[in-house]
Backbone as CSV, one residue per row, in Angstrom:
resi,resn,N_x,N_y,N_z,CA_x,CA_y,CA_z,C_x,C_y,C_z
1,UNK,80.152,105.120,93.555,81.623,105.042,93.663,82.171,104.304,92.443
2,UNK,83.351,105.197,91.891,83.557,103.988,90.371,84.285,103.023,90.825
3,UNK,84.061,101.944,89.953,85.047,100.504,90.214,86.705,100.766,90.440
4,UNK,87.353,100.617,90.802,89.140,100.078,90.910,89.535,99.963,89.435
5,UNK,90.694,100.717,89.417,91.185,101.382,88.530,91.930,99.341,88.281
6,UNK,91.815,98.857,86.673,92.738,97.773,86.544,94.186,97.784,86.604
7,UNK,94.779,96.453,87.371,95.879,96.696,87.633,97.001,95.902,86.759
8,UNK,97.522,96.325,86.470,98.399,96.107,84.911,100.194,95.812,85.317
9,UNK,100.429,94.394,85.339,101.818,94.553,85.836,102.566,93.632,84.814
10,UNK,103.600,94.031,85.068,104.706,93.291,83.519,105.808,93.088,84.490
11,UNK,106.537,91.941,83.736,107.960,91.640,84.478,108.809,90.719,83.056
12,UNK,109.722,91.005,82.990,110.348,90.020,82.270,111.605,89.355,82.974
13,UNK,111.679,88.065,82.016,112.625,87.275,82.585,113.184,86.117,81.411
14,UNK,114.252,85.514,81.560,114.842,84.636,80.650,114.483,83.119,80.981
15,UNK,114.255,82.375,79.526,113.544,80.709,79.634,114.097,80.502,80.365
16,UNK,113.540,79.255,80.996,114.140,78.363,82.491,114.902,77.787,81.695
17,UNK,115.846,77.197,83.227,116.271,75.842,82.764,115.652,74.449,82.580
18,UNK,116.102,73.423,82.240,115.521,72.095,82.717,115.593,71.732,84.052
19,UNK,114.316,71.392,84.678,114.390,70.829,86.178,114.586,68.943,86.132
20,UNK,115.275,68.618,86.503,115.684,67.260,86.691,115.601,66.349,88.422
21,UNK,114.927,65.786,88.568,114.973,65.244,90.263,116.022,64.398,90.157
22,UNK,116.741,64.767,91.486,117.897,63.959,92.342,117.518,63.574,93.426
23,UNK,117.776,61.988,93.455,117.057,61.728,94.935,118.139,60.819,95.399
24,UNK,118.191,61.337,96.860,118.994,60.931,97.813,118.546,59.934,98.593
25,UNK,119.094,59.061,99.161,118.526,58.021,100.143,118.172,58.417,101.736
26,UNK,117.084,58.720,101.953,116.421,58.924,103.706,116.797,60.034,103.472
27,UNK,116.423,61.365,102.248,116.681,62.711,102.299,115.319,62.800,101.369
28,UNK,114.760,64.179,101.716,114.267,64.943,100.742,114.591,64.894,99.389
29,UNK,113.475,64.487,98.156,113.523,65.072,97.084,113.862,66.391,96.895
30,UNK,115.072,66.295,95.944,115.524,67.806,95.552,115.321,67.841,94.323
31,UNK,115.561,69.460,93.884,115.641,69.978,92.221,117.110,70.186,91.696
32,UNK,117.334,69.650,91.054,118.747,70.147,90.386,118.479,70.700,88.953
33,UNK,119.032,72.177,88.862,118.826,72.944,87.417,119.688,72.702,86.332
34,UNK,119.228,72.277,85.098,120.079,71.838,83.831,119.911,72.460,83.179
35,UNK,120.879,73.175,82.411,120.707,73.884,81.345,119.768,73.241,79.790
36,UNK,118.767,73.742,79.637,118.803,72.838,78.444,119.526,72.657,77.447
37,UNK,119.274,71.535,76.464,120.085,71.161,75.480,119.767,71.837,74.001
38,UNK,120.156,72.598,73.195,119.541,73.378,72.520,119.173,71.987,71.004
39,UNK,118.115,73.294,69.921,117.992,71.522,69.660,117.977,72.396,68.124
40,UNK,118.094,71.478,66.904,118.503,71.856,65.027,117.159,72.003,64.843
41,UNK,116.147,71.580,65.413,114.729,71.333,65.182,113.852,72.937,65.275
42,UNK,113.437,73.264,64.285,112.405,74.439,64.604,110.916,73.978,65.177
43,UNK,110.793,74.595,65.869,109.678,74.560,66.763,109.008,74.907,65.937
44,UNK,107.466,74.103,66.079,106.115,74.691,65.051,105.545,75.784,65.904
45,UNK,105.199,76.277,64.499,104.429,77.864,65.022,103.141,77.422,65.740
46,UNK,102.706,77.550,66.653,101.221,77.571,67.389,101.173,78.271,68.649
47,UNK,99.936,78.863,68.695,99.693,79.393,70.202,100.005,78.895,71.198
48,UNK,101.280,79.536,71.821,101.536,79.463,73.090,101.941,80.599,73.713
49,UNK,102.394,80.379,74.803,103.282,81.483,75.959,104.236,80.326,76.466
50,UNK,105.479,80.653,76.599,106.803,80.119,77.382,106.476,80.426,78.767
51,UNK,107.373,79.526,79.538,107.535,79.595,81.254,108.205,80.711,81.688
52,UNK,107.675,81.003,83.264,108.492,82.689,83.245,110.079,81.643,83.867
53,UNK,110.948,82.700,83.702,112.500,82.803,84.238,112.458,82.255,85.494
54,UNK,113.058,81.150,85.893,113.671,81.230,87.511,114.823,81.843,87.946
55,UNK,114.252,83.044,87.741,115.620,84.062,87.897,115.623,85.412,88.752
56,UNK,116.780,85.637,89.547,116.277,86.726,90.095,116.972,87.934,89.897
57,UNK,116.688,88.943,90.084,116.957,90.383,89.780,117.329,91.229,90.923
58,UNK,118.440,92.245,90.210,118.804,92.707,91.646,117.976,93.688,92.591
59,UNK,116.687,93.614,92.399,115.627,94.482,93.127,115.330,92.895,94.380
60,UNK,115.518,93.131,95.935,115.125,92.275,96.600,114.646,93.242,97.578
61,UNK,113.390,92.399,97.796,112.287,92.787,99.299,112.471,91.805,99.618
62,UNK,113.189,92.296,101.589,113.168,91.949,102.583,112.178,91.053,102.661
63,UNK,111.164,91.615,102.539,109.562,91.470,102.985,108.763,90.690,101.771
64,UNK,109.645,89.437,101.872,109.193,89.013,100.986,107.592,88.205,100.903
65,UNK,106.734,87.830,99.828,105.501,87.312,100.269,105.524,86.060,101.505
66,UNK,104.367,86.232,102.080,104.167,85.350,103.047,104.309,83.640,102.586
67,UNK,104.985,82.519,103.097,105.063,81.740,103.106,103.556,80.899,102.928
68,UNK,103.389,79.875,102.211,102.478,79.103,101.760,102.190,78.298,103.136
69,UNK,100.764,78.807,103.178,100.517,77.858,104.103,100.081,76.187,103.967
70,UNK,100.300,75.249,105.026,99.951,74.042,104.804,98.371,73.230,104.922
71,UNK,97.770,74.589,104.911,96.364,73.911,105.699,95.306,73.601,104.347
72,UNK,94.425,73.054,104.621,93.157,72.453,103.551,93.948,70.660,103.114
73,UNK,94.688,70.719,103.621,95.226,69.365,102.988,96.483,69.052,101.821
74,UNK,97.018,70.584,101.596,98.020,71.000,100.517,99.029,70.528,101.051
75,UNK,99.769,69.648,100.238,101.359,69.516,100.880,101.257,68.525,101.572
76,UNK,100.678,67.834,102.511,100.215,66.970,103.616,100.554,65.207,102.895
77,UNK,101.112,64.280,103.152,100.776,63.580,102.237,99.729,62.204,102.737
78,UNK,99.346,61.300,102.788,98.434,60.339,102.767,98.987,59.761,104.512
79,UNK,97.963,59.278,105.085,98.232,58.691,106.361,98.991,57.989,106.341
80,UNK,100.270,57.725,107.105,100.809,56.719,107.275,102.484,56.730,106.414
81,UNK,102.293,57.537,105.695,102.853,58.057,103.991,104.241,59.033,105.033
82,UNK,105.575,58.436,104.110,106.162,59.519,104.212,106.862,60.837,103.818
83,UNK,106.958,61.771,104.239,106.802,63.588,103.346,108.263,63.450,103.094
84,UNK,108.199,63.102,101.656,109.307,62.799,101.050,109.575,63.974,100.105
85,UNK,108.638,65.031,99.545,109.299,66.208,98.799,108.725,67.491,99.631
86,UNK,109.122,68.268,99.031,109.245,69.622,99.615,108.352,70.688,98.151
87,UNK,107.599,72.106,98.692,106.715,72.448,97.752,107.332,74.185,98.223
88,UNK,108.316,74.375,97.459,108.952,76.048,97.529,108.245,77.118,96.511
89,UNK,108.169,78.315,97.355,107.673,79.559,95.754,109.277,79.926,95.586
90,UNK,108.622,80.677,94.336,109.898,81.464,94.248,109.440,82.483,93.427
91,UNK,110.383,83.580,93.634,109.948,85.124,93.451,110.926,85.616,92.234
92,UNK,110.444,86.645,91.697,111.243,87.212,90.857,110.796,88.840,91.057
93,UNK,111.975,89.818,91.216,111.910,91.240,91.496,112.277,91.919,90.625
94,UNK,111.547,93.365,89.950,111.665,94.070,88.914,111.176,95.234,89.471
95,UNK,111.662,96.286,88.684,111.816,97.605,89.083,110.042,97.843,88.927
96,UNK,109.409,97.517,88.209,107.919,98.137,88.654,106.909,96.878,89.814
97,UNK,107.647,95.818,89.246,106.764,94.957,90.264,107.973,93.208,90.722
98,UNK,106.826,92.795,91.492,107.384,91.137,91.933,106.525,90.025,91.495
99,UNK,106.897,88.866,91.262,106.131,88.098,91.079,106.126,86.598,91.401
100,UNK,105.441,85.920,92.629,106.021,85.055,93.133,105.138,83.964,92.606
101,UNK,105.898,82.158,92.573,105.191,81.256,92.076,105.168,80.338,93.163
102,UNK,104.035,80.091,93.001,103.839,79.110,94.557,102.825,77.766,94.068
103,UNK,103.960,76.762,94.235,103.148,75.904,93.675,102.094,75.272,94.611
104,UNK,101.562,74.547,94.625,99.948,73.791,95.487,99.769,72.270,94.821
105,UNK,100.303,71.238,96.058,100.183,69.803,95.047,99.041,69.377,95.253
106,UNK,98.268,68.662,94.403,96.990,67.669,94.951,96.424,67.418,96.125
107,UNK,94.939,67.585,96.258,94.493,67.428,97.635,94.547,65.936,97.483
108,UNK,94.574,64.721,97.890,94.083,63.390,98.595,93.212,63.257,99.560
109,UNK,92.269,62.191,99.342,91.142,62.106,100.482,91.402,60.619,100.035
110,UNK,91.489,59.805,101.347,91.095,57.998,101.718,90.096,57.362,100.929
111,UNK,90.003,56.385,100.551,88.780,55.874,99.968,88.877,54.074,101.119
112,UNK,87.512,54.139,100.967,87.014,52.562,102.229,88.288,51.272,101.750
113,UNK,88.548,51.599,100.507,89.185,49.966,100.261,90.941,50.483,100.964
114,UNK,91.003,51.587,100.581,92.383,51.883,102.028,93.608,52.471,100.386
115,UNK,93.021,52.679,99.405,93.759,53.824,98.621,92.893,54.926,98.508
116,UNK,93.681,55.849,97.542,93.935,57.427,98.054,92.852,57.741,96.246
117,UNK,92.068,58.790,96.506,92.159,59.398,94.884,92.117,61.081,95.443
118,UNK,92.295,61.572,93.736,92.790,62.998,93.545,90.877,63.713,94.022
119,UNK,91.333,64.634,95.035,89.936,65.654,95.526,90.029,67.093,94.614
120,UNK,91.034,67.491,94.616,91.314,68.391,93.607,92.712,68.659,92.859
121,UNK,92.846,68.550,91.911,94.154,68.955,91.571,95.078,70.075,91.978
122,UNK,96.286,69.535,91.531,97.181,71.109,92.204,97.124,72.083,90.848
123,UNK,97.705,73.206,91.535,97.832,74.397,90.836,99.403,75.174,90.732
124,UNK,99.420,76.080,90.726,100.724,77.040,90.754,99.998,78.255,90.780
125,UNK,99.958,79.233,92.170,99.306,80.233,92.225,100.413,81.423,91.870
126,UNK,100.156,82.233,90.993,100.993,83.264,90.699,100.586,84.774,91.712
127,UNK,101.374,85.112,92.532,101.469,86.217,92.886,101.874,88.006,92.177
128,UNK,101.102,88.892,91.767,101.647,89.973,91.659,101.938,91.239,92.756
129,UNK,103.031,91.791,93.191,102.860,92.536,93.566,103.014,93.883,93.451
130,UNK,102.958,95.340,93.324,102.998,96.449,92.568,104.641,97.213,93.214
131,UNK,105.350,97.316,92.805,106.560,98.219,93.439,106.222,99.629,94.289
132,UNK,106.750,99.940,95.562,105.794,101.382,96.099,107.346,102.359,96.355
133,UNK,108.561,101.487,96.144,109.848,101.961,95.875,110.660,100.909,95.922
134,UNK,112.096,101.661,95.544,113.050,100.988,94.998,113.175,99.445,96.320
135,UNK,113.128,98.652,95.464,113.826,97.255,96.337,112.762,96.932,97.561
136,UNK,111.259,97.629,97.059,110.014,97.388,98.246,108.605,97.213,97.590
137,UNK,108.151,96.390,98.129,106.714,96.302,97.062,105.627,95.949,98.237
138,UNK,104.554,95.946,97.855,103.039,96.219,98.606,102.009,95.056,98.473
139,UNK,102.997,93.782,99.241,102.071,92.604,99.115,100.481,92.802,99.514
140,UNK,100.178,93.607,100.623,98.832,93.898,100.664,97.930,94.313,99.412
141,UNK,98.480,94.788,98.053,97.849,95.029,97.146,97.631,94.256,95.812
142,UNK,98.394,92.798,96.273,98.546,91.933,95.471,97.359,91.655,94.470
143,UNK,97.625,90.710,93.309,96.720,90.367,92.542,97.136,88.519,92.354
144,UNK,96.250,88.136,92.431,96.786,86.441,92.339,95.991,85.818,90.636
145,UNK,97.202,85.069,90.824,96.100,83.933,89.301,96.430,82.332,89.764
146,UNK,95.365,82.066,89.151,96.068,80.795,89.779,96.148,79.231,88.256
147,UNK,97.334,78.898,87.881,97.411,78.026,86.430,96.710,76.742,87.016
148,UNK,95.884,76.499,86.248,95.933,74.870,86.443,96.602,74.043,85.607
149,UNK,96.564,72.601,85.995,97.596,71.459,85.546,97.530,71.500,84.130
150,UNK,96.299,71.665,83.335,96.370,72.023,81.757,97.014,73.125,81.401
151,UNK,96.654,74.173,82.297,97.711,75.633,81.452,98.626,75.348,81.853
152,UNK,99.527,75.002,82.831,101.022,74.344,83.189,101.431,73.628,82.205
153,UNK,100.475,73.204,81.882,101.438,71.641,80.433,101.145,72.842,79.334
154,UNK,100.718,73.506,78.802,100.518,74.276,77.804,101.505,75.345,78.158
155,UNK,102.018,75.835,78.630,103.486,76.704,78.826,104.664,75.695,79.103
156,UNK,104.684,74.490,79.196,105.440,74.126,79.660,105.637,73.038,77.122
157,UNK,104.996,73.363,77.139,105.211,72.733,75.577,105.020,73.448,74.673
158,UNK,105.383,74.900,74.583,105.050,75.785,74.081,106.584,76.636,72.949
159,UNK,106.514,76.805,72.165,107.999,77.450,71.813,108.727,78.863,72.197
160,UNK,109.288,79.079,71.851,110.193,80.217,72.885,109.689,81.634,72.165
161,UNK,109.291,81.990,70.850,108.938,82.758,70.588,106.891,82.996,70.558
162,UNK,106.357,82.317,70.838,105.020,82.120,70.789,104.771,83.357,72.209
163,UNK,103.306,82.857,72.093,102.413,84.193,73.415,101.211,84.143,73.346
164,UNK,100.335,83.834,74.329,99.159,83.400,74.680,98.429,84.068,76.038
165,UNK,97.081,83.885,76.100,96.326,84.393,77.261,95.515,83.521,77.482
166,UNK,95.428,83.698,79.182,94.698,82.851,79.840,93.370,83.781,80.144
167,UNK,92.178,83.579,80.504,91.076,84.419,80.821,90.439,83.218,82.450
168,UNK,90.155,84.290,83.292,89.564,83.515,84.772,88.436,84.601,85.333
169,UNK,87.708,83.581,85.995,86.949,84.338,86.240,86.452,83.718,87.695
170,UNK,87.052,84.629,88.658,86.752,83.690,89.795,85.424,83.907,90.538
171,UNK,84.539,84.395,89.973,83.509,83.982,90.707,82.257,83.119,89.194
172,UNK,82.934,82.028,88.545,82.625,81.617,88.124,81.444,80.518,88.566
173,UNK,79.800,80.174,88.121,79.380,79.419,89.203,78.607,80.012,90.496
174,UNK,78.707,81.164,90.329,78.328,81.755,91.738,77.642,82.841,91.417
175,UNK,76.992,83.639,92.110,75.854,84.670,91.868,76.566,86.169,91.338
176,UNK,77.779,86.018,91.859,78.653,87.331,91.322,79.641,86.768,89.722
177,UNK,79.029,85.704,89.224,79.336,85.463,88.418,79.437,86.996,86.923
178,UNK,80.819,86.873,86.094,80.632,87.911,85.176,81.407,89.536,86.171
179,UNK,81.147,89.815,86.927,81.783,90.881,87.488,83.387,90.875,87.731
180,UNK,84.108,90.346,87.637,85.619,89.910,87.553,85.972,89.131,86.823
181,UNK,87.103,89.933,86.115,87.514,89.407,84.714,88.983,89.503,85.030
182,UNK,89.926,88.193,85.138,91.019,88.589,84.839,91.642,87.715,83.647
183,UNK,92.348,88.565,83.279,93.527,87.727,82.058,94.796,87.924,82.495
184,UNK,95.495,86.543,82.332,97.069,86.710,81.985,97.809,86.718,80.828
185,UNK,98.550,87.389,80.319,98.931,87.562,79.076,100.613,87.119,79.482
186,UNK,101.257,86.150,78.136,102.888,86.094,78.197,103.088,86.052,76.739
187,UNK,103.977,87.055,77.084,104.559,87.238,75.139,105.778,87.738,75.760
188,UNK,106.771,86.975,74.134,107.936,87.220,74.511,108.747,88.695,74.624
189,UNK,109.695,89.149,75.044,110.340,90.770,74.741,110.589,90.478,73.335
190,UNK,111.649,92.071,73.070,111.523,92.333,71.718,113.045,91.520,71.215
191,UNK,113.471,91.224,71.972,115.172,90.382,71.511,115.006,89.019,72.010
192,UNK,113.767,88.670,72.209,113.328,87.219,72.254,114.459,86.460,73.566
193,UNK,115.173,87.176,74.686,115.416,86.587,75.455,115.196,86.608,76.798
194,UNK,113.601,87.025,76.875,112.684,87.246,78.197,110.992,86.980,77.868
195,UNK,110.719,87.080,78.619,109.251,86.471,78.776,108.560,88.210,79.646
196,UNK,107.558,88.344,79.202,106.900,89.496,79.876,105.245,88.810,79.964
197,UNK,105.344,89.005,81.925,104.026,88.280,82.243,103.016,89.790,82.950
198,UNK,101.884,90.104,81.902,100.950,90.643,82.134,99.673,90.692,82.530
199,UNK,99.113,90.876,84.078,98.056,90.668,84.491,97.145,91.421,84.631
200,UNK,95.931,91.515,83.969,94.888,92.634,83.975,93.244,92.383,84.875
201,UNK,92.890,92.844,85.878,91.828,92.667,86.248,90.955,93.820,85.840
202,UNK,89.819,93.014,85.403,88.577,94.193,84.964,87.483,93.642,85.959
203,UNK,86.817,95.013,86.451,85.513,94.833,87.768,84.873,95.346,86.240
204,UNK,83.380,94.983,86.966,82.167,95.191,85.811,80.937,95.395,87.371
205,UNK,80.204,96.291,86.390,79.339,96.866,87.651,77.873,95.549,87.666
């Protein structure tokens, strides 16, 4: 039987804004969006990829991806501790596909003297999903990536015209090691005021 045809999805979108925290007294940490401040300074040329758009498009599914669950210890915060922020995805819809970002904060585990250290770091799992018609897409056929806290700071300090790839391999470590190959690719559009995020999985026999 031949391998699964690779699945190849693009979306573009325009730089974020600046995220800034506002905090209220005996309320939830919130996000408030700032435009950034534009700056006389040219950005040095080096390998990067920019952040995708927090922006949405007028293609919306109902059916949107399933809500992040809270279990393994994600989100949860330390005994005793109170759940003072909140951990939202957010989606962006395009005529061939969707693409949702779901962030994942730090696991914590207790230590005997009665503080906390990091069990695993968080992530930001990127969702793809393929369009099957207008304003509907086929989360069952999804493709996931998932950034860690280094590729997050490396898009997140990156200049607006730059473009870079990530390479994963999730059965890294393990006996099916080498048989799944994915890359994410972000390079900017051609009028430099969108970001196009491309995900390719290759099976190997």
């Amino acid at each position: 039987m031949p391998p699964p045809a690779p699945l190849f999805l693009s979306l573009a979108s325009t730089p974020p804004p600046a995220l800034m925290p506002v905090h209220h007294p005996r309320a939830p940490q919130s996000l408030t969006l700032v435009p950034p401040v534009a700056s006389s300074r040219k950005a040095a040329a080096v390998p990067a990829c920019p952040v995708a758009s927090p922006r949405h498009s007028d293609y919306f599914d109902p059916r949107a991806p399933p809500p992040p669950r809270g279990d393994g210890g994600y989100g949860r915060p330390p005994n005793g501790a109170q759940d003072g922020r909140v951990f939202t995805s957010y989606s962006i819809y395009k005529g061939k596909a969707a693409l949702s970002f779901d962030p994942r904060p730090p696991l914590f585990v207790p230590l005997d003297s009665g503080a906390y250290k990091v069990a695993k770091e968080g992530f930001v799992l990127l969702q793809f999903a393929p369009a099957v018609a207008t304003r509907q897409y086929d989360w069952t056929r999804k493709q996931v990536f998932s950034l860690s806290v280094w590729e997050i700071g490396t898009l997140l300090t990156l200049g607006p015209t730059d473009s870079c790839e990530f390479f994963h391999d999730p059965f890294k470590g393990r006996s099916e090691e080498g048989k799944v190959r994915k890359v994410l690719k972000i390079e900017p559009t051609p009028d430099g005021n969108g970001r196009f995020f491309n995900l390719k999985s290759a099976y190997q026999r």
